[in-house]
C-alpha positions in Angstrom: -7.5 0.1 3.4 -9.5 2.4 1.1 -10.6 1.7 -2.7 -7.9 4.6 -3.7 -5.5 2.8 -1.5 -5.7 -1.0 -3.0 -6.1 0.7 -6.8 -2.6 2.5 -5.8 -1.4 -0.8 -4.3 -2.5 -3.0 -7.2 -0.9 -0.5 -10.0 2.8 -0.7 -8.1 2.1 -4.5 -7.5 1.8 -4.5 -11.5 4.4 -2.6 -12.7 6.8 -5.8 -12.8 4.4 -7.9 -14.6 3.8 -4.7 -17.3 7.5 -3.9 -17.7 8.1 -7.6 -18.4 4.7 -7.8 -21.2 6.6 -5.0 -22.7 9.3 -7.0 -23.5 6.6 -9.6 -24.1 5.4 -7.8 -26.9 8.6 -6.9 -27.9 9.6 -10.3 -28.8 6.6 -10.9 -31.6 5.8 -9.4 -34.5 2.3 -8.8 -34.3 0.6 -8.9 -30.7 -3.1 -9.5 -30.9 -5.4 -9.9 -28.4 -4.5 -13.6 -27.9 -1.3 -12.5 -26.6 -2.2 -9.8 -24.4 -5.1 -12.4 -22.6 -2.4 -15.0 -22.3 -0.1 -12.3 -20.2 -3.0 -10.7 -18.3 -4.3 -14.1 -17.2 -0.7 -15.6 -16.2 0.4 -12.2 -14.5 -2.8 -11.3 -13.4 -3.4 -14.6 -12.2 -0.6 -15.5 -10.1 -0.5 -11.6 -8.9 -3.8 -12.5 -7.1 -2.4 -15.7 -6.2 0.4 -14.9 -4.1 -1.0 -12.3 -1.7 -3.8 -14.8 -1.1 -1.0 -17.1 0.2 1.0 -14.6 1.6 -2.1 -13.4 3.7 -2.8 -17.0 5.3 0.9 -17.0 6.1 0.4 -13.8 8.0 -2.9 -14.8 9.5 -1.1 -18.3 10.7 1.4 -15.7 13.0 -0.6 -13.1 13.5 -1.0 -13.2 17.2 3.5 -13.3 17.3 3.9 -10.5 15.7 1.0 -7.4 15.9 2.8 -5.6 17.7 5.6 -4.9 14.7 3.3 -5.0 11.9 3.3 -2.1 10.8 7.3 -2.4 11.0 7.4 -5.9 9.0 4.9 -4.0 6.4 7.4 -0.4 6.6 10.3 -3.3 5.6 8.9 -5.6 3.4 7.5 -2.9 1.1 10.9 -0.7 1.1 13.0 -3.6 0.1 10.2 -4.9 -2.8 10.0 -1.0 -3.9 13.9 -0.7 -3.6 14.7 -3.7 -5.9 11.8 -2.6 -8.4 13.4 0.6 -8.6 17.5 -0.9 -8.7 15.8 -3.0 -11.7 14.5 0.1 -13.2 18.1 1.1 -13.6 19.5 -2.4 -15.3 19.2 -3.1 -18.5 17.3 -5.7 -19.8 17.6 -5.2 -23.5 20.3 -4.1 -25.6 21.4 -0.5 -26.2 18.8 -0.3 -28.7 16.2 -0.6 -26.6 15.8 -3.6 -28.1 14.7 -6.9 -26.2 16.2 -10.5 -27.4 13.5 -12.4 -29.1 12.5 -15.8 -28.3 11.5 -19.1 -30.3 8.1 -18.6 -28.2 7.8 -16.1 -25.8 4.1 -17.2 -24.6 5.2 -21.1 -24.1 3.3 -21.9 -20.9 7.0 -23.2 -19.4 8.1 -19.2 -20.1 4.8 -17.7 -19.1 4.9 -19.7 -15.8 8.7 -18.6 -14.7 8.2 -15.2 -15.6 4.5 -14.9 -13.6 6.3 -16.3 -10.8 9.5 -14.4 -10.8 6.8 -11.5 -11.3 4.6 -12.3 -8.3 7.0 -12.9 -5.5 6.5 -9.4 -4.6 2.8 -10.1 -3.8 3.5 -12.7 -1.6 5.1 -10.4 0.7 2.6 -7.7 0.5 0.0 -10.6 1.3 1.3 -11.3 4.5 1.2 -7.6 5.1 -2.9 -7.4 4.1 -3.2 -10.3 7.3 -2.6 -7.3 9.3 -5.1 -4.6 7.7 -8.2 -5.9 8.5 -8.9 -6.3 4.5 -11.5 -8.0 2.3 -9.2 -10.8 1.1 -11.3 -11.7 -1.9 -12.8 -8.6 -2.9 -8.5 -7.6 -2.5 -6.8 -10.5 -4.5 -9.3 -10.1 -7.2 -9.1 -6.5 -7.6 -5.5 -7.0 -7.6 -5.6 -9.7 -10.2 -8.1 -7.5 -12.2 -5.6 -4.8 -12.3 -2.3 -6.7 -13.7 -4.2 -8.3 -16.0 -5.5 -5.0 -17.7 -1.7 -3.9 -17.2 -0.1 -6.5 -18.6 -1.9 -6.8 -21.6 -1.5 -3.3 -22.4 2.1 -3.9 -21.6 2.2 -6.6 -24.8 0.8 -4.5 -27.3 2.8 -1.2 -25.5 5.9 -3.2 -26.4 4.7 -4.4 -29.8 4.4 -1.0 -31.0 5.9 1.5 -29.3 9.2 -0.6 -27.7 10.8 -1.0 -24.4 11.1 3.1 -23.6 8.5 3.0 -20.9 9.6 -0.9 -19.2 12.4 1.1 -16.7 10.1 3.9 -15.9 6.9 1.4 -14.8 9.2 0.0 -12.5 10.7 3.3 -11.4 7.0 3.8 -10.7 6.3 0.4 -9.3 8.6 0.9 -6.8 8.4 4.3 -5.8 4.5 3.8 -4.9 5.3 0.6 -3.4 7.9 1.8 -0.7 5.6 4.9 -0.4 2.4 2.6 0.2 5.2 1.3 3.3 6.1 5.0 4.6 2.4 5.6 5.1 1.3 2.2 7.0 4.6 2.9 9.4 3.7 6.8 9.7 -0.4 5.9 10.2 0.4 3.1 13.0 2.7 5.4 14.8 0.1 8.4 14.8 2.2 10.7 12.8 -0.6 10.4 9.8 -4.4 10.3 10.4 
């Protein structure tokens, strides 16, 4: 997997946990740079968690299933890329465009669920680095690096500008995600060099 590749990868890996720091930043009056650290180093955290667990879940089966790799990669990434983009199309503030604010929208309780919820995503696209032959380090960092930067433009994004752009990141998300799939699938059958 090339540099351009993982960048691509890490951005539609991100586009949950920057859709939800927009509402993050929604929720506060003023977002300063505490904020934006506290959701760049939960999201970007746990977003280089989870495909560092996911890839020693892969590695652990690796030998059952090389064969249909490239298929189980093809799958999971359609059906993360398809709910990102079904999400896209809910609504997760009122018809305002307004998001519900919280008694404390960084509590570590709230900050913990939502980097979770926001990383289950990356577990699956771990398991599919097991089978690319990738750097998992250099990977999971750059991945981690990535959301982090995201999400904390995400918070002050929301804070001042509001939730127009939270539907379209995971439009994005999603559609680079399931496209990241087509090309593994087309690449290990020999339709793409």
């Amino acid at each position: 997997m090339s540099l351009r590749e993982l960048f691509i990868l890490a951005v539609g890996l991100a586009m949950d946990a920057f859709a939800v720091s927009v509402c993050k930043g929604l929720s506060v009056r003023k977002a300063g740079v505490k904020e934006c650290c506290i959701a760049g180093l939960y999201f970007g955290g746990f977003q280089a968690l989870m495909p560092a667990i996911g890839y020693f879940l892969g590695v652990q089966f690796k030998e059952y299933i090389t064969n249909i790799d490239h298929w189980i990669a093809f799958i999971l990434l359609g059906i993360i890329g398809f709910n990102m983009i079904r999400e896209s199309r809910e609504k997760g503030c009122d018809e305002d465009g307004v998001c519900s604010r919280e008694e404390n929208p960084f509590a570590v309780k709230t900050m913990l669920l939502m980097a979770v919820a926001t990383s289950i995503d990356a577990l699956a696209v771990g398991i599919t680095l097991a089978f690319l032959n990738v750097d998992l380090i250099a990977s999971v960092s750059f991945i981690g690096i990535i959301t982090f930067l995201l999400s904390g433009a995400g918070v002050r994004i929301g804070n001042v500008f509001g939730t127009r752009y939270k539907s379209k990141a995971e439009l994005a998300g999603g559609i680079i995600l399931i496209g990241m799939g087509l090309k593994i699938l087309l690449e290990h059958l020999g339709i793409l060099g």
